[in-house]
C-alpha positions in Angstrom: 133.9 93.8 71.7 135.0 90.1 72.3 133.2 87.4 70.6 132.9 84.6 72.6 133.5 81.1 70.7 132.2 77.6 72.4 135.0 76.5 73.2 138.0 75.5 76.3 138.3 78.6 78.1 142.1 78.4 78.0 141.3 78.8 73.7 138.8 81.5 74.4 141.5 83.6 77.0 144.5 83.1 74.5 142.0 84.3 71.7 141.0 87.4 74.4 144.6 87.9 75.2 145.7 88.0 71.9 142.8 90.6 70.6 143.7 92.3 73.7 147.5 93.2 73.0 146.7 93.8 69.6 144.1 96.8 70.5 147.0 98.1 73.2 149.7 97.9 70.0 147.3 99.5 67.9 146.6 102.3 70.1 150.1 103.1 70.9 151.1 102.7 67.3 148.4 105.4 66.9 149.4 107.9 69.5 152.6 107.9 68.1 151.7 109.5 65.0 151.8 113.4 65.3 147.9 114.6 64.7 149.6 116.7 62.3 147.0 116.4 59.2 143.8 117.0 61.3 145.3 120.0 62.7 145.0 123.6 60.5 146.8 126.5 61.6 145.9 130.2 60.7 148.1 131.9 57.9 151.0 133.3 59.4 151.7 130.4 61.4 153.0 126.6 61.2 152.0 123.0 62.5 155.4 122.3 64.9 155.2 118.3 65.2 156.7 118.5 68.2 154.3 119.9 70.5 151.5 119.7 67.6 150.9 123.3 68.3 150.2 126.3 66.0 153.4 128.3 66.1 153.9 131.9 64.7 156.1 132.8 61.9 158.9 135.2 63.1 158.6 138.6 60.9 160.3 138.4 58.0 159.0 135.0 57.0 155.6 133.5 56.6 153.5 130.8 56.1 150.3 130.0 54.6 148.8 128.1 57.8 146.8 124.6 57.0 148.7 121.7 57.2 152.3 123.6 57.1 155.0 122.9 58.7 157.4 125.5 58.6 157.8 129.3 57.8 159.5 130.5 54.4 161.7 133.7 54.9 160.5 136.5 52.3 163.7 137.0 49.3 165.4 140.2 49.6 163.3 143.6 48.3 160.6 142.0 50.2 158.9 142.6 53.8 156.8 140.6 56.1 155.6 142.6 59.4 152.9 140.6 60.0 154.0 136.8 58.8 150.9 136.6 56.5 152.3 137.5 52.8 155.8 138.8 51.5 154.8 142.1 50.4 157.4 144.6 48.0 159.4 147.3 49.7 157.8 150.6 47.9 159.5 153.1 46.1 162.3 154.9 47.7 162.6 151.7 50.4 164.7 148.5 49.7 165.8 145.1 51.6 169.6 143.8 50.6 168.9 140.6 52.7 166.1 137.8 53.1 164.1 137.7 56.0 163.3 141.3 56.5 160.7 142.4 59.0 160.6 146.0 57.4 162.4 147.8 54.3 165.1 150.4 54.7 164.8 154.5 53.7 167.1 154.9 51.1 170.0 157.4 51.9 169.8 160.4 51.1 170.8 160.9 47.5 169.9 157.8 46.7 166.3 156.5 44.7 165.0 153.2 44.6 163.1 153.6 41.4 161.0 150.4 41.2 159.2 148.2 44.3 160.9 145.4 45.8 164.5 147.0 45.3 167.2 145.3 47.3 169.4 148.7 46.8 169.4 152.1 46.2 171.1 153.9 43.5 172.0 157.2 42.1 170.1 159.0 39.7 171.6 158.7 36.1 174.1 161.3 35.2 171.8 164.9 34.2 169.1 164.2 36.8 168.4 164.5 40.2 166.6 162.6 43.1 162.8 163.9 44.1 161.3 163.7 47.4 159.0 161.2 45.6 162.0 158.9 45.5 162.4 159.3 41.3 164.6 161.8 39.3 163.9 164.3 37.3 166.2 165.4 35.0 168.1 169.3 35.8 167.1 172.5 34.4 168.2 173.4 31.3 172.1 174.6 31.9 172.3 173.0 35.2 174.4 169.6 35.7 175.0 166.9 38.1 177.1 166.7 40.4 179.0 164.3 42.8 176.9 164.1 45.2 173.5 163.7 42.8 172.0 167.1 42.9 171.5 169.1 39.6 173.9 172.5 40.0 174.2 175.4 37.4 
């Protein structure tokens, strides 16, 4: 909106010049700024300034969505398959490394004995591991060996 003041018109087109070239600074001062905080991504995803697009999280990492702008990689004994929430690596699983899409089967032999191990172990000398990935201790007379099994 321009105001028109009674005056010269060479006062009253510097005056509309002026107002004129502010409004253009103004709006390319504006559209310079990233529309980054009125944009909200989805969990699982982050605001990327540079094309002010959602973008995924890779697995193995996530994000909460809103106003974020990046993706944190889940710490080891932890798994993200679907970039929303670091979940633990269950019993009998494990993750040495961060950023891991899915846990690891222990070797054979070997128990992970809590969730959200990043290794697997042997059972403690006199016990044995169980196909529910914990040990049980050997029968009475039996003992165990090198390889973690209970012989007599």
């Amino acid at each position: 909106m321009v105001i028109r003041i009674l005056a010269h018109p060479s006062v009253w087109f510097t005056c509309t010049m002026k107002l004129l070239l502010f409004v253009l600074s103004m709006t390319f001062l504006l559209s310079a700024i990233p529309f980054a905080y009125a944009q909200t991504c989805p969990t699982g995803s982050f605001f990327n300034l540079g094309s002010n697009l959602c973008v995924n999280c890779d697995p193995g990492s996530v994000s909460p969505g809103g106003q974020s702008r990046s993706c944190t990689l889940c710490e080891a004994g932890k798994f993200s398959f679907l970039a929303t929430a670091c979940q633990n690596c269950a019993r009998g699983r494990f993750s040495a490394s961060p950023g891991s899409a899915l846990c690891d089967t222990c070797p054979e032999g070997l128990v992970s004995l809590t969730t959200g191990s990043t290794s697997c172990e042997k059972c403690p000398p006199g016990s044995e591991p169980t196909s529910s990935f914990s040990c049980r201790p050997c029968r009475s007379g039996w003992i165990s060996s090198v390889n973690g099994t209970c012989t007599p």
